[in-house]
N, C-alpha and C positions, 0 to 999 in steps of 0.2 A: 902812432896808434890809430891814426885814419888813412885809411889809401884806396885810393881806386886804381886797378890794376886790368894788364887786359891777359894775365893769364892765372891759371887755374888757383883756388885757391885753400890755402894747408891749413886744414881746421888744427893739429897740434902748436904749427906755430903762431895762431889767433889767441890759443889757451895758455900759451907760454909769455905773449903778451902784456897778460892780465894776472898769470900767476903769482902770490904773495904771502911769505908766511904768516902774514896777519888773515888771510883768505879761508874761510871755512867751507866757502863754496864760490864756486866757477858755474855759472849759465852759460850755455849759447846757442842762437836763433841761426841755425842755416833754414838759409831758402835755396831751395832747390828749384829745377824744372820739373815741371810732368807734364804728362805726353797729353795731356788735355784742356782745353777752357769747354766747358759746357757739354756740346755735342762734338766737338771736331775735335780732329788727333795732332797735336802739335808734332814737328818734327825738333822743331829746337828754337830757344829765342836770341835775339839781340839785343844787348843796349849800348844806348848813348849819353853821355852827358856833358852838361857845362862845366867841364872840371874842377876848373878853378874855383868856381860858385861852390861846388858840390863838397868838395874839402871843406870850405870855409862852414857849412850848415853842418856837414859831419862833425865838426872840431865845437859848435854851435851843441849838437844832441850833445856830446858827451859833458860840455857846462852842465846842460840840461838836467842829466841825468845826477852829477855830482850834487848839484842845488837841491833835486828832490828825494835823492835817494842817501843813505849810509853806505857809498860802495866804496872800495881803494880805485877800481881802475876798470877803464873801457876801452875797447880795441872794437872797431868798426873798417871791416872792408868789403870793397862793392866791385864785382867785374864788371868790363865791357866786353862788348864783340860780342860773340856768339858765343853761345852757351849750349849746349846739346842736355840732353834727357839723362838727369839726376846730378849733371853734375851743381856744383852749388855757385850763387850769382851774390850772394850776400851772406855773411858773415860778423853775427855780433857777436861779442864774448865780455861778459863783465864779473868781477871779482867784486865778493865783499866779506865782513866779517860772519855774515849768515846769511842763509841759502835761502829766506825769502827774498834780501834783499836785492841778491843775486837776480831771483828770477824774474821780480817784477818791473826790474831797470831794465832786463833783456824785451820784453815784453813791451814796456813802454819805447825803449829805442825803434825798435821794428817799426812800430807808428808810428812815431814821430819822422821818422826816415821817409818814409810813404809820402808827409804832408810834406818834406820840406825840401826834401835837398831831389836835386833837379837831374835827376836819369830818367831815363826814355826805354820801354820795352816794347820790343817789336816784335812778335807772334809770326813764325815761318811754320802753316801749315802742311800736313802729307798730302793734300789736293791741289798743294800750289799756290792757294791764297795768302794772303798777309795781311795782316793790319796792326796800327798803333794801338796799346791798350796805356789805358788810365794810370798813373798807380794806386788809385780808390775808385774802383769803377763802381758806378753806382748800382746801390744794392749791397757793396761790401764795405761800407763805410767802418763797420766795427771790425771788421775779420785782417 
């Protein structure tokens, strides 16, 4: 139900994951690219991560989530490599008996992934530049 993968990844079978006849509602958080941070036009990003680490805090949120939420089930996957413009980098999907519960586990997973578990994004601008971005770069502490 957690993986890190370095290719594209299938929002059906993230939903099929976590699907349950006890489920009344299915959330799910794609992150996507877009072609911008601020002023500049991104071409596409990269990441990286400590894998091993990054499973082990993924399989960590979904404790997480089960302790403070009423869900059945969570399915959490994250690419690596490069990622071009829309396609999706991150994938959470969570089932529960009802559709707040549903949304605000997704919601909270998304952050919690942010603070903990250890991927790297790397920003390949259309001017050629690059740089490492944060994953709570400051200023978006709540977003």
């Amino acid at each position: 139900m957690f993986e890190i993968t370095d290719n594209p990844i299938d929002i059906n079978e993230m939903v099929s994951k976590v699907s349950s006849p006890k489920a009344g509602g299915i959330a799910t958080f794609i992150g996507v690219t877009r072609n911008f941070t601020g002023d500049q036009k991104v071409d596409y990003l990269f990441y990286e991560a400590y894998h091993k680490m990054a499973l082990i805090q993924m399989e960590k949120i979904g404790q997480m989530i089960k302790d403070k939420y009423p869900v059945l089930k969570v399915a959490i996957t994250h690419r690596l490599g490069r990622v071009d413009i829309e396609e999706a980098s991150v994938i959470i999907a969570v089932s529960a008996s009802h559709r707040a519960s549903a949304i605000e586990a997704c919601h909270y997973a998304i952050d919690i992934l942010k603070d903990l578990v250890p991927i790297w994004k790397k920003e390949f601008m259309l001017d050629g530049s690059e740089k490492w971005i944060a994953n709570r770069p400051k200023g978006n502490e709540s977003k």
